[in-house]
Structures are given as structure tokens and as C-alpha cells.
PyMOL Python script that loads the backbone (N, CA, C, O; Angstrom):
from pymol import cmd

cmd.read_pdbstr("""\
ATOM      1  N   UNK A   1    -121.800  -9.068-182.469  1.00  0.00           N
ATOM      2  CA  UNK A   1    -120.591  -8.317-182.197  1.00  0.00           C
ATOM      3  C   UNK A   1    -119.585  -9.114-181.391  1.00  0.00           C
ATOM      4  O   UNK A   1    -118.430  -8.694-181.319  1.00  0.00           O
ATOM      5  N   UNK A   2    -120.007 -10.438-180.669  1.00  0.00           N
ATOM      6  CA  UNK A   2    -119.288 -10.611-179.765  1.00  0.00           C
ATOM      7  C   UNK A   2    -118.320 -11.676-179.916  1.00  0.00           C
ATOM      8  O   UNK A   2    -117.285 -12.022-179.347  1.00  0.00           O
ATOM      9  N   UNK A   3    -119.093 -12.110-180.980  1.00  0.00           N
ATOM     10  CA  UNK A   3    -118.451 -13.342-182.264  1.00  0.00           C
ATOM     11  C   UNK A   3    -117.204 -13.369-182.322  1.00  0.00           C
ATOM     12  O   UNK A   3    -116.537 -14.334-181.948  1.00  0.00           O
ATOM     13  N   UNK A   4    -116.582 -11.966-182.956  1.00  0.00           N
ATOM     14  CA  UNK A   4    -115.353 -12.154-183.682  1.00  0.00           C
ATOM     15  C   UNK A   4    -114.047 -11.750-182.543  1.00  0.00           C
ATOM     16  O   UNK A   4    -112.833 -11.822-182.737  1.00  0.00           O
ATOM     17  N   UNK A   5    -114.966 -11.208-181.028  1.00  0.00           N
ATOM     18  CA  UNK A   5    -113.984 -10.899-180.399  1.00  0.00           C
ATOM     19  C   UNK A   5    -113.791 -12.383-179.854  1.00  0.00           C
ATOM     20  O   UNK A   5    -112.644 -12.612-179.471  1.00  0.00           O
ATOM     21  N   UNK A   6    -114.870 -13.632-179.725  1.00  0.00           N
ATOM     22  CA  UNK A   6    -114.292 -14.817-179.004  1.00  0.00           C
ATOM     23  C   UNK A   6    -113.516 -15.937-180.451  1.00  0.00           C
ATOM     24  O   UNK A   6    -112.769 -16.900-180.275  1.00  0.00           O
ATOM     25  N   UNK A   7    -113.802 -15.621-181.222  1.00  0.00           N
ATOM     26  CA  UNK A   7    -112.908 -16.288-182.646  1.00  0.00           C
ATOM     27  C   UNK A   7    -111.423 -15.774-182.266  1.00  0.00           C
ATOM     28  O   UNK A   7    -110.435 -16.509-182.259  1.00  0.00           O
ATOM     29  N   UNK A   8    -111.421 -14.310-181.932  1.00  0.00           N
ATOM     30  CA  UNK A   8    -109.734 -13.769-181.860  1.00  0.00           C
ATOM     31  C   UNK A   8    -109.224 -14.436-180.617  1.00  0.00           C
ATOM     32  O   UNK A   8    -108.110 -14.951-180.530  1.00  0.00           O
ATOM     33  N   UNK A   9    -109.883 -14.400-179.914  1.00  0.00           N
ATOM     34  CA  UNK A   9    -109.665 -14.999-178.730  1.00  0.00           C
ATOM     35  C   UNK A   9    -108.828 -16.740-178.425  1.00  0.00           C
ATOM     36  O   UNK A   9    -107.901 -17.226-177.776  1.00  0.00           O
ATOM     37  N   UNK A  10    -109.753 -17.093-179.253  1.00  0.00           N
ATOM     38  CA  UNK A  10    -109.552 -18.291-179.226  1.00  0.00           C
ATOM     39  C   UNK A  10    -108.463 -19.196-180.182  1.00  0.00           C
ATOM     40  O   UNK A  10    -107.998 -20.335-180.143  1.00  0.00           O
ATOM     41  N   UNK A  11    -108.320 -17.836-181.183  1.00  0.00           N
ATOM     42  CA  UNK A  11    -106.952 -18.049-181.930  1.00  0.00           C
ATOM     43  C   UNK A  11    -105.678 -18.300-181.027  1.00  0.00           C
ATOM     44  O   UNK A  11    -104.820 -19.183-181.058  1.00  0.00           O
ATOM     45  N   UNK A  12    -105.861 -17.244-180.245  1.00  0.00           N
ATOM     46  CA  UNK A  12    -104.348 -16.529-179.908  1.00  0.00           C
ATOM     47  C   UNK A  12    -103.656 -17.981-178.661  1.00  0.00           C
ATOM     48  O   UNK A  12    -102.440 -18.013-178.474  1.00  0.00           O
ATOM     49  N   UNK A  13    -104.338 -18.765-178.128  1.00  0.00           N
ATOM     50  CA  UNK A  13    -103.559 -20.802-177.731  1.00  0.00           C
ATOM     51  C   UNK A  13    -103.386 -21.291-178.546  1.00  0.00           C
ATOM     52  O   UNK A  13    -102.975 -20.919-179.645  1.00  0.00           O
ATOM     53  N   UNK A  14    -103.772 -22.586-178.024  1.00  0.00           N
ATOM     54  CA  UNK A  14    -103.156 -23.639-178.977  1.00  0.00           C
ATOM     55  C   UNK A  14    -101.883 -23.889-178.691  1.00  0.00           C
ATOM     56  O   UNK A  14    -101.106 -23.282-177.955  1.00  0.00           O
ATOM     57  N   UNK A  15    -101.664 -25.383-179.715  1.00  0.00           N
ATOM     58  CA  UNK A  15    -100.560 -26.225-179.269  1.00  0.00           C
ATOM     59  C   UNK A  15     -99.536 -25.343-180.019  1.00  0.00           C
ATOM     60  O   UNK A  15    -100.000 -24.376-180.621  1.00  0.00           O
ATOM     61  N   UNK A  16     -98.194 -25.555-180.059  1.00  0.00           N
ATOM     62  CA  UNK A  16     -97.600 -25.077-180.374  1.00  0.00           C
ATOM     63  C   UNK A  16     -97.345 -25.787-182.263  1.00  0.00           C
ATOM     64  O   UNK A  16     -97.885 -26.732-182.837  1.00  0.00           O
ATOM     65  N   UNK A  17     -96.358 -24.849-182.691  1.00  0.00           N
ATOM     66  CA  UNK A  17     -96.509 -25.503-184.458  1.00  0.00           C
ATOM     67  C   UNK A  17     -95.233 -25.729-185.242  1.00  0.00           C
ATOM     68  O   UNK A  17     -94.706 -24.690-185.642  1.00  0.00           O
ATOM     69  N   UNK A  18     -94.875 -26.397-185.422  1.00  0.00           N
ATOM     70  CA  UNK A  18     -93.470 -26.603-186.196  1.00  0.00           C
ATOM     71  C   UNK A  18     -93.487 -25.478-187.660  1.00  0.00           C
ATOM     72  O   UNK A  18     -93.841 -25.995-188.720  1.00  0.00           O
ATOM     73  N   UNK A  19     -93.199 -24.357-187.665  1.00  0.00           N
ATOM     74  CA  UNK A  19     -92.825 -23.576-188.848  1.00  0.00           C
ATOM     75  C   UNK A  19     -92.032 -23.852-189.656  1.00  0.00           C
ATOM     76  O   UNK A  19     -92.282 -23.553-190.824  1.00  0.00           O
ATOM     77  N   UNK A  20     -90.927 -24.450-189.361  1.00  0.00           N
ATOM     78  CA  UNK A  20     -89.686 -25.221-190.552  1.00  0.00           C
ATOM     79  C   UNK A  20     -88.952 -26.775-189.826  1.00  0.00           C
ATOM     80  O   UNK A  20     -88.547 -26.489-188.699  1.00  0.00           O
ATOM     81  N   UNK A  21     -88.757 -27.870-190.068  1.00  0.00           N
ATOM     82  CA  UNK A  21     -88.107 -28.545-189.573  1.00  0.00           C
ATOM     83  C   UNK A  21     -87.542 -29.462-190.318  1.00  0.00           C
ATOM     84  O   UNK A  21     -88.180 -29.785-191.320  1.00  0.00           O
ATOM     85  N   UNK A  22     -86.580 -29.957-190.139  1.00  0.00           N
ATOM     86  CA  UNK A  22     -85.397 -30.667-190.906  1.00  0.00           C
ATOM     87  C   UNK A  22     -84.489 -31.247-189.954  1.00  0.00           C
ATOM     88  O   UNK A  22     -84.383 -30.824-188.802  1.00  0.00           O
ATOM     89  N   UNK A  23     -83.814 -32.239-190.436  1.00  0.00           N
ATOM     90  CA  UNK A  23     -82.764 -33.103-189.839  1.00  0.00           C
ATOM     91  C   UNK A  23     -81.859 -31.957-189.046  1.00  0.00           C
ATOM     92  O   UNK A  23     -81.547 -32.436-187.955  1.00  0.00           O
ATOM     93  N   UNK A  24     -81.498 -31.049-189.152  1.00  0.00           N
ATOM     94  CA  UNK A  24     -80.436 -30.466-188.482  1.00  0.00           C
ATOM     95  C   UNK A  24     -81.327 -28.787-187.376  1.00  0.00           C
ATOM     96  O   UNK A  24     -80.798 -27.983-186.609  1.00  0.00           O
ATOM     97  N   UNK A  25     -82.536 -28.906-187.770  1.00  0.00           N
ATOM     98  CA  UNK A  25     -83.077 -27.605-187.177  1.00  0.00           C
ATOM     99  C   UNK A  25     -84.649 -27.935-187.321  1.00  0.00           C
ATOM    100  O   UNK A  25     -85.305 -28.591-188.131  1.00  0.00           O
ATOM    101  N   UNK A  26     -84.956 -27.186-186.173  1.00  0.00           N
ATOM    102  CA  UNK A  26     -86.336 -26.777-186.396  1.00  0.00           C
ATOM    103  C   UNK A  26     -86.702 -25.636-185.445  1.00  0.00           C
ATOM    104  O   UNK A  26     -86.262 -25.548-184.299  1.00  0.00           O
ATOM    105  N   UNK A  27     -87.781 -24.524-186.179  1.00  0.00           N
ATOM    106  CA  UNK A  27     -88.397 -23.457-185.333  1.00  0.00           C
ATOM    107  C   UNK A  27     -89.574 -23.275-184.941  1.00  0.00           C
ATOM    108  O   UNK A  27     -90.320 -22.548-185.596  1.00  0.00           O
ATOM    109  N   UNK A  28     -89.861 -23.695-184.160  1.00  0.00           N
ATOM    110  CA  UNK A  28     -91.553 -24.078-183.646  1.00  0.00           C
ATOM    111  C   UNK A  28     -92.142 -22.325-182.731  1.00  0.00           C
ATOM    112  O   UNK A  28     -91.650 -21.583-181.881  1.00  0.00           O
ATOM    113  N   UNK A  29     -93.387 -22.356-183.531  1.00  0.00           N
ATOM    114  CA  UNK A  29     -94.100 -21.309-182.980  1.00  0.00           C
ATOM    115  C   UNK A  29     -94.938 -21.412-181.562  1.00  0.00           C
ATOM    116  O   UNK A  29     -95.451 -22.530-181.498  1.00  0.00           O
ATOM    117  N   UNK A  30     -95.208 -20.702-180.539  1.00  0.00           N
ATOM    118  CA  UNK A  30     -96.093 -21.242-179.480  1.00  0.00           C
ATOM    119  C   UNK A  30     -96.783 -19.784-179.132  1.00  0.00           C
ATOM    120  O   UNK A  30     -96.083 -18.801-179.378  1.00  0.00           O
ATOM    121  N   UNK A  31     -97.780 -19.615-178.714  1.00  0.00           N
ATOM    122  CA  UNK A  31     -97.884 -18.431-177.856  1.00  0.00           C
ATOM    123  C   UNK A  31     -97.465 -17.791-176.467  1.00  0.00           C
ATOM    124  O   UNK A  31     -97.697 -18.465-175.463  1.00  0.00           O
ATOM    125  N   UNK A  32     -96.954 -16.728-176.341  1.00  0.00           N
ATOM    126  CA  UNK A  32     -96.431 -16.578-174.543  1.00  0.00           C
ATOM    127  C   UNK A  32     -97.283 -16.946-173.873  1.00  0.00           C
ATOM    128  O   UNK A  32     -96.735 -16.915-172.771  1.00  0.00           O
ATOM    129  N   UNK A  33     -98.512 -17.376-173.671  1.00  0.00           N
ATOM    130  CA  UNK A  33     -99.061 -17.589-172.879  1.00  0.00           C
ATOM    131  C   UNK A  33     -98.952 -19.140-172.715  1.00  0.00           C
ATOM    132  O   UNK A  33     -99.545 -19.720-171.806  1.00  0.00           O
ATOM    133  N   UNK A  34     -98.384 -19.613-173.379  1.00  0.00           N
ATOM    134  CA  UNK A  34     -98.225 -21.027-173.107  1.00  0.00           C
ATOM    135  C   UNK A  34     -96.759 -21.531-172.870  1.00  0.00           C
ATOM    136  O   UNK A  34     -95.772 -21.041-173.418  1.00  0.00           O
ATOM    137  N   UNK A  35     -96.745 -22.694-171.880  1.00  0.00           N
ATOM    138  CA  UNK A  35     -95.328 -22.775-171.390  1.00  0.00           C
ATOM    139  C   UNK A  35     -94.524 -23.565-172.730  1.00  0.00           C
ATOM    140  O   UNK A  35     -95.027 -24.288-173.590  1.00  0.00           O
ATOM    141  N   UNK A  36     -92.906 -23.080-172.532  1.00  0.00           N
ATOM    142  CA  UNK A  36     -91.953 -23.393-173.412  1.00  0.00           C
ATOM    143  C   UNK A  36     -92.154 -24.706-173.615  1.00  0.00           C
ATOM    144  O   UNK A  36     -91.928 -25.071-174.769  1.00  0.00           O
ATOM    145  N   UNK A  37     -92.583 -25.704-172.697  1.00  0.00           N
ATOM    146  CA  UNK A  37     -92.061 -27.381-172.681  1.00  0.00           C
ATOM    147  C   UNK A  37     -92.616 -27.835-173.525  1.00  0.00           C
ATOM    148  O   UNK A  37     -92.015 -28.616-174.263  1.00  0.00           O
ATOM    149  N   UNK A  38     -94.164 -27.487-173.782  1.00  0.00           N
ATOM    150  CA  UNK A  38     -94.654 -27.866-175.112  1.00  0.00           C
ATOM    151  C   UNK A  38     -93.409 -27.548-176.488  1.00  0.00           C
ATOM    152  O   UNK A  38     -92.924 -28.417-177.214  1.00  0.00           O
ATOM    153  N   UNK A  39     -93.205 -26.488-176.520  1.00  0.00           N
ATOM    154  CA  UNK A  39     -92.345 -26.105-177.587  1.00  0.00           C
ATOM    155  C   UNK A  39     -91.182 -26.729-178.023  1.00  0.00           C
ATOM    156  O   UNK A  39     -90.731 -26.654-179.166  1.00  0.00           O
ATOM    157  N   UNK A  40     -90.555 -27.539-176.797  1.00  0.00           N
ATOM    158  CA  UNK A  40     -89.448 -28.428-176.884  1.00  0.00           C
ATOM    159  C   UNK A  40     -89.548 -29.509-176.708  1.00  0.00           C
ATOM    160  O   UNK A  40     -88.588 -30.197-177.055  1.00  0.00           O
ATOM    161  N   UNK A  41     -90.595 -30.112-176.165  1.00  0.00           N
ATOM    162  CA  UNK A  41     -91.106 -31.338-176.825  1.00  0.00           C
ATOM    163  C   UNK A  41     -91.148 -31.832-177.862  1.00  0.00           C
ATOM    164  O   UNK A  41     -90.948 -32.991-178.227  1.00  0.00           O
ATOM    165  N   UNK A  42     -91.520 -30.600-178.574  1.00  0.00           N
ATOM    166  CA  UNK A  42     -91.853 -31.018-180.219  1.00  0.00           C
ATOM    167  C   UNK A  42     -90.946 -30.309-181.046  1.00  0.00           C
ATOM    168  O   UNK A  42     -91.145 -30.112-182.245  1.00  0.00           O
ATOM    169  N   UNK A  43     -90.084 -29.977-180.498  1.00  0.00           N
ATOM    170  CA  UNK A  43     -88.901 -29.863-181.276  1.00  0.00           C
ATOM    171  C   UNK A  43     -87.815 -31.373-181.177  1.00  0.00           C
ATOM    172  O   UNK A  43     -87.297 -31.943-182.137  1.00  0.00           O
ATOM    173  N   UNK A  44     -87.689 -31.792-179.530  1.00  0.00           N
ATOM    174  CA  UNK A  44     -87.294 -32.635-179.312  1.00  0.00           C
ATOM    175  C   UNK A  44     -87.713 -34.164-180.308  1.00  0.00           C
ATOM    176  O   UNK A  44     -86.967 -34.984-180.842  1.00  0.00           O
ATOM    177  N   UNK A  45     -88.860 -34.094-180.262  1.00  0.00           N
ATOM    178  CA  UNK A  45     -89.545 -34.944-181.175  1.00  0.00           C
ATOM    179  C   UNK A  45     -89.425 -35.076-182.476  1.00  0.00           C
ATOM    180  O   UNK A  45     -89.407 -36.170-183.039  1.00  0.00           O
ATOM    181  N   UNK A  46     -89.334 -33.988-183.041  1.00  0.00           N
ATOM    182  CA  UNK A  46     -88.656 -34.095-184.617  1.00  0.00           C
ATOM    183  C   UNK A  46     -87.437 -34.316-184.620  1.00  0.00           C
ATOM    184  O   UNK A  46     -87.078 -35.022-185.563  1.00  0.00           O
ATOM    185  N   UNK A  47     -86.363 -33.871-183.684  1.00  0.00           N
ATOM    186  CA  UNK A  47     -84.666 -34.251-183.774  1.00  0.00           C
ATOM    187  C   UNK A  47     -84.779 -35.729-183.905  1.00  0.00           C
ATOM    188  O   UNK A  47     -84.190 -36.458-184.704  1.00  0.00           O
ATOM    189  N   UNK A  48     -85.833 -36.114-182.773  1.00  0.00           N
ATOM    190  CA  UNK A  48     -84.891 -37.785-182.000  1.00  0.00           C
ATOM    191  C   UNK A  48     -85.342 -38.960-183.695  1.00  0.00           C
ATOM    192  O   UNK A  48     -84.867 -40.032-184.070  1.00  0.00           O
ATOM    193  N   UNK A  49     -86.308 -38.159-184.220  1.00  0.00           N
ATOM    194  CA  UNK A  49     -86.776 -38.768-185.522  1.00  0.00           C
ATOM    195  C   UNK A  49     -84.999 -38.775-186.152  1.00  0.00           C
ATOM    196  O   UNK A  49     -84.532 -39.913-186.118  1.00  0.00           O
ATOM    197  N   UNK A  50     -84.419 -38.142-186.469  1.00  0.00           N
ATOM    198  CA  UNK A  50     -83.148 -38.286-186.615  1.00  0.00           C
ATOM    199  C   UNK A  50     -81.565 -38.901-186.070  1.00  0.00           C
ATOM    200  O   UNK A  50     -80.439 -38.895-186.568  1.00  0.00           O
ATOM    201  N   UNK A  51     -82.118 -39.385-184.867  1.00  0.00           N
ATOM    202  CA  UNK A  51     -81.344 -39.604-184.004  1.00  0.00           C
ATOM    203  C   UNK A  51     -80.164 -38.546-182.995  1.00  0.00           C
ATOM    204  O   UNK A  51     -79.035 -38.752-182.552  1.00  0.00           O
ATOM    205  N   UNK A  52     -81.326 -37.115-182.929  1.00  0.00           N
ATOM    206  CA  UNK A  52     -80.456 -36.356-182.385  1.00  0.00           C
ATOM    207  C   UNK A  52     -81.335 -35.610-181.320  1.00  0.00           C
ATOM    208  O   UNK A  52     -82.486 -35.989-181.104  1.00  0.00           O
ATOM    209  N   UNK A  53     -80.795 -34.578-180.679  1.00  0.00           N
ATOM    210  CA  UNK A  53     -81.028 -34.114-179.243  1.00  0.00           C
ATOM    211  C   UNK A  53     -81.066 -32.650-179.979  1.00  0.00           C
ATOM    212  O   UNK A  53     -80.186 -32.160-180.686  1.00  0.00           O
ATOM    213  N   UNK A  54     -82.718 -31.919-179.506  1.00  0.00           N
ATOM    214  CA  UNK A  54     -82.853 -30.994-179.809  1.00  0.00           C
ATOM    215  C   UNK A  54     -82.036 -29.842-178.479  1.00  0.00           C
ATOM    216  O   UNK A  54     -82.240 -30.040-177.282  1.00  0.00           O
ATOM    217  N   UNK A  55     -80.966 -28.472-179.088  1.00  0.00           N
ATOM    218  CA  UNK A  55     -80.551 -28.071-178.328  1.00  0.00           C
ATOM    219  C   UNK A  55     -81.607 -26.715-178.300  1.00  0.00           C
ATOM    220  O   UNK A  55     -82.513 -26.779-179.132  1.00  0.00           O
ATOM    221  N   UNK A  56     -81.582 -25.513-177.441  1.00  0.00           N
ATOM    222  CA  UNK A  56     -82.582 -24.577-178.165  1.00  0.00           C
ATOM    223  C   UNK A  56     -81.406 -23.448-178.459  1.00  0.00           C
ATOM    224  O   UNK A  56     -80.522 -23.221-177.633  1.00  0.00           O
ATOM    225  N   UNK A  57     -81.505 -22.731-179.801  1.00  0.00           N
ATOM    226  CA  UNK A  57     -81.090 -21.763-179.995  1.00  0.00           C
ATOM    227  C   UNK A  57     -81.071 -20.162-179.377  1.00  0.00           C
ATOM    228  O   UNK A  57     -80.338 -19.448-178.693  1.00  0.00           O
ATOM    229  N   UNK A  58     -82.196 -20.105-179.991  1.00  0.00           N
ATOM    230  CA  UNK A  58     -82.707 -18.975-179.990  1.00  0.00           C
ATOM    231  C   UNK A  58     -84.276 -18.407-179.480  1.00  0.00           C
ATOM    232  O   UNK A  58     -85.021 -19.045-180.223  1.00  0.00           O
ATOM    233  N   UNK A  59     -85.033 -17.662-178.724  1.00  0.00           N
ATOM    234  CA  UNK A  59     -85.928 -17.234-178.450  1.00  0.00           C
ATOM    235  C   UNK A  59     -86.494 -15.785-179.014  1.00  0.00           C
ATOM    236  O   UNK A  59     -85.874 -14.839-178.528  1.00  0.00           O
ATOM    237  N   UNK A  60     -87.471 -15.440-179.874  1.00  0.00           N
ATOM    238  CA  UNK A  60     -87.689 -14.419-180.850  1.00  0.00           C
ATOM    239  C   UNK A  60     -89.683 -13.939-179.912  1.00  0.00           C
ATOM    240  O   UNK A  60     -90.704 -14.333-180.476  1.00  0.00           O
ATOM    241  N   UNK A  61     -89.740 -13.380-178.996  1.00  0.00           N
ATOM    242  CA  UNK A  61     -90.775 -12.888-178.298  1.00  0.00           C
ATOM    243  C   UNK A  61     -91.412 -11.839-178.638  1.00  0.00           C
ATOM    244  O   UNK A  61     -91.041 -10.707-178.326  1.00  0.00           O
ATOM    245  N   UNK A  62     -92.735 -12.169-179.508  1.00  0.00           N
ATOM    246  CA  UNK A  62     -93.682 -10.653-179.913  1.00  0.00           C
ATOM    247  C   UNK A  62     -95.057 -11.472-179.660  1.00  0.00           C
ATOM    248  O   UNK A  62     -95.195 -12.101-178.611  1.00  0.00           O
ATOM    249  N   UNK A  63     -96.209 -11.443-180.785  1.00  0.00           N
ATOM    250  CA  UNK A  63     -97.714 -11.727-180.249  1.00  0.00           C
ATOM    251  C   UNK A  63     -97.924 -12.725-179.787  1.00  0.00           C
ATOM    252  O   UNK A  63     -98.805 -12.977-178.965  1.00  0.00           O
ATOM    253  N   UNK A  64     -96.522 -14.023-180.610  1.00  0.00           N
ATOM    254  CA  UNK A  64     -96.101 -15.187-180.967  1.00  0.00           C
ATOM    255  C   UNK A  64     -94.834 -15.005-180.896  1.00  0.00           C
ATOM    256  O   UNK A  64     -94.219 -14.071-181.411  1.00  0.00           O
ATOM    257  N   UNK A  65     -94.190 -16.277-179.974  1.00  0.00           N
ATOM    258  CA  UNK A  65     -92.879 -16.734-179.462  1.00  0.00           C
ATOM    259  C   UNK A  65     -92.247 -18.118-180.517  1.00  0.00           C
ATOM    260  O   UNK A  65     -92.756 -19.230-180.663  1.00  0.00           O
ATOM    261  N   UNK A  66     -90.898 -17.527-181.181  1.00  0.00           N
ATOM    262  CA  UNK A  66     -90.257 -18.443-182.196  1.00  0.00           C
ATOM    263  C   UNK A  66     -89.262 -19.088-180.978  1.00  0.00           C
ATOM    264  O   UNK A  66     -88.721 -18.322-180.181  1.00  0.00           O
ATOM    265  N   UNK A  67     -89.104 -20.256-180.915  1.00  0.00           N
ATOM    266  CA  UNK A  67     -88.498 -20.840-180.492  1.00  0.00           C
ATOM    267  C   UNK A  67     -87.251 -21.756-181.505  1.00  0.00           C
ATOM    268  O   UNK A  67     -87.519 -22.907-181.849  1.00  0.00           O
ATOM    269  N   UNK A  68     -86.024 -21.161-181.877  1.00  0.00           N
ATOM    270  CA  UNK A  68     -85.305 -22.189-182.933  1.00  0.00           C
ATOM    271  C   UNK A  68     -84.409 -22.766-181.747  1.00  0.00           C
ATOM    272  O   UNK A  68     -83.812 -22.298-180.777  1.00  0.00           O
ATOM    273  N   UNK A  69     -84.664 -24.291-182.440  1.00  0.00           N
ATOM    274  CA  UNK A  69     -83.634 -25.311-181.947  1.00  0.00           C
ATOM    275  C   UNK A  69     -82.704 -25.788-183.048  1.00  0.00           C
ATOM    276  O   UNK A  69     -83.020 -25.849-184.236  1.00  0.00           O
ATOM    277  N   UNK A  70     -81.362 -26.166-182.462  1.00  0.00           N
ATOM    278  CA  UNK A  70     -80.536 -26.918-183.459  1.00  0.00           C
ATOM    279  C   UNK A  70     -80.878 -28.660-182.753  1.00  0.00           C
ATOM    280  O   UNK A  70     -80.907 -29.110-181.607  1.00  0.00           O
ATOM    281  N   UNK A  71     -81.124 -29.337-184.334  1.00  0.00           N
ATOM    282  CA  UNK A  71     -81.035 -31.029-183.941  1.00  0.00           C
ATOM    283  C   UNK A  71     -79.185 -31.545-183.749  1.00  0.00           C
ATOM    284  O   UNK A  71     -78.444 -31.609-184.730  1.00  0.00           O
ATOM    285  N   UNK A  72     -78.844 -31.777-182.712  1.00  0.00           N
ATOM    286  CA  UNK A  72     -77.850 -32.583-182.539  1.00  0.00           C
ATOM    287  C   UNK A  72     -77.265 -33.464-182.209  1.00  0.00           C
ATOM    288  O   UNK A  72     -77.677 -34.086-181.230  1.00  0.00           O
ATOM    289  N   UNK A  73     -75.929 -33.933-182.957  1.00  0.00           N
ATOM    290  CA  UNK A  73     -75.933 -35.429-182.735  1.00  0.00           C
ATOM    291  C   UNK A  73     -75.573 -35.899-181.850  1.00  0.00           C
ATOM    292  O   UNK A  73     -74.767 -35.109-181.358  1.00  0.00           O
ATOM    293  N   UNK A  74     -75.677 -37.162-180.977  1.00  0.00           N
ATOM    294  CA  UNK A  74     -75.299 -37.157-179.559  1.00  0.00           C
ATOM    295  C   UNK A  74     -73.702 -37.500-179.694  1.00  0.00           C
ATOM    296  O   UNK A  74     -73.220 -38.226-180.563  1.00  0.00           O
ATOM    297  N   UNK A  75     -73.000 -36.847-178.683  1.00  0.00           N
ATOM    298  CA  UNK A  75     -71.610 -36.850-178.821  1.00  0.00           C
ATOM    299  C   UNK A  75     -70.442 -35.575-179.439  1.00  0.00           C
ATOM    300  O   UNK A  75     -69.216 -35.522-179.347  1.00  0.00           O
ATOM    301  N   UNK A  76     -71.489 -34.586-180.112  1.00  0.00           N
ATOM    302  CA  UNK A  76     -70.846 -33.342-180.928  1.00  0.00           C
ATOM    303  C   UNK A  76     -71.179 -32.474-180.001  1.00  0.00           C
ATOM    304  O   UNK A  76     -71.683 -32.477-178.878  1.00  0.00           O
ATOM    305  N   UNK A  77     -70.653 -31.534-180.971  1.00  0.00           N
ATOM    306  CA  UNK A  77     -70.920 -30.032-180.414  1.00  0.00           C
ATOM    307  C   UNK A  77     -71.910 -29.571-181.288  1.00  0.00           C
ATOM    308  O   UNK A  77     -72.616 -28.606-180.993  1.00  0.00           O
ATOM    309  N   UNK A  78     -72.024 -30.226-182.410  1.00  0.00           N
ATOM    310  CA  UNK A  78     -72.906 -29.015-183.317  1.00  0.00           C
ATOM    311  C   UNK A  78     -73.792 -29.729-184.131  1.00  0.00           C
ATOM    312  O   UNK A  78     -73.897 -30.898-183.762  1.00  0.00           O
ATOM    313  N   UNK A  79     -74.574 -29.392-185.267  1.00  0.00           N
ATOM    314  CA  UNK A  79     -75.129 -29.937-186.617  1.00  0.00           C
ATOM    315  C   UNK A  79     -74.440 -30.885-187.160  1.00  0.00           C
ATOM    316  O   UNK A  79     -74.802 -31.378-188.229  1.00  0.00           O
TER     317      UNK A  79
END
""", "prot")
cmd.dss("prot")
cmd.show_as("cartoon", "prot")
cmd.util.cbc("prot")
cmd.orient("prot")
């Protein structure tokens, strides 16, 4: 019985996960229980692959926290 409550358990960390990413955006998943910096690290990390500076958009908070960033170019305002 006690199995599937430490399997659920052990789901709900972890590193955080790139859900979509591309030259101009990416939205990385993390859990609330884990701090944002992971999350923008690795958002940061896929921009600079482009030569740009991840900004963060948006924050979307339920079981699992969406974090969207825009990749931008250094010197703009935008995409």
C-alpha cells in the first residue's frame, strides 16, 4: 500500500523541464516546491544558445508552476 503513495511522492520534485523552447521563447515547468532559479537558469541557458538574455514573462501557479520566458536580444526591447 505504501508503494504508490512514495512513487507519488517522489514524482511531485525534480529538476525543472523545458515544455517548449525556441530561439525567441521558452516555458519551463518546475514544481512550487522548488526555487524559481533553477527555472531560469535553464531558461537562461537555452536563450544564451542563441545569443540572447532570457527575460521572464509570465508565472502560471497550480500542482506545477509554468514559468514563460521571452529570449532576448541584447540591446532591444523585445523578440
Amino acid at each position: 500500500m505504501a508503494t504508490p503513495i512514495l512513487i507519488a511522492l517522489a514524482s511531485c520534485g525534480g529538476k525543472p523541464v523545458a515544455i517548449n523552447a525556441s530561439e525567441v521563447a521558452i516555458v519551463v515547468r518546475y514544481s512550487w516546491s522548488d526555487s524559481p532559479e533553477a527555472a531560469t537558469a535553464m531558461a537562461q541557458e537555452n536563450c544564451a544558445k542563441y545569443g540572447r538574455n532570457a527575460v521572464l514573462q509570465s508565472i502560471d501557479n497550480g500542482g506545477s508552476v509554468f514559468a514563460s520566458y521571452y529570449c532576448i536580444k541584447p540591446g532591444t526591447a523585445g523578440p
